[in-house]
N, C-alpha and C positions, 0 to 999 in steps of 0.2 A: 663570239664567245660571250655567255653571260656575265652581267655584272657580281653573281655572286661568285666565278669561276675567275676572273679576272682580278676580283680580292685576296681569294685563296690564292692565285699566286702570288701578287705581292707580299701578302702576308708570309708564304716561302723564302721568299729571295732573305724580305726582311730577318727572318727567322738563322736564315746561312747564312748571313750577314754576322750577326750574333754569335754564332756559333764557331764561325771562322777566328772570330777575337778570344774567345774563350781558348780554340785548340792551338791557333798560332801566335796569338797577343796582336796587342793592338798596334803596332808595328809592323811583322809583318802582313799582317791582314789588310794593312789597309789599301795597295794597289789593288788588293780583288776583291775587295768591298766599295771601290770607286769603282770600276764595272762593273758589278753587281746594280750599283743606284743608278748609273747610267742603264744600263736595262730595265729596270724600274723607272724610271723616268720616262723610256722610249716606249710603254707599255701603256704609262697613264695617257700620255699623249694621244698614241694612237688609239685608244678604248676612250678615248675622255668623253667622247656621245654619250656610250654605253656606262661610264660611272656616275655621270650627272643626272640619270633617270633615277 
C-alpha cells in the first residue's frame, strides 16, 4: 500500500474517531475510539517503511 493510501486511511479512522464522540459523546465513545487508535497504531507500525519515504 502507498504512502499516500496508507494516510488516507488514518486520516479515516481519525475522522470516526471524531465522529463516534460527536454521535455517542465522549463517554461512550471512548472504548471504540481506543480500538480504533490501536489499529491506527498497528497500521503506522506495520507501513512505518512506507510513511518515512
Amino acid at each position: 500500500m502507498g504512502k499516500a493510501k496508507v494516510n488516507m486511511v488514518i486520516r479515516f479512522l481519525k475522522g470516526m474517531q471524531a465522529e463516534k464522540v460527536n454521535v455517542l459523546g465522549a463517554e461512550e465513545a471512548q472504548k471504540d475510539n481506543e480500538l480504533i487508535q490501536k489499529a491506527i497504531e498497528d497500521i503506522e507500525l506495520f507501513y512505518e517503511a512506507e510513511l518515512e519515504r
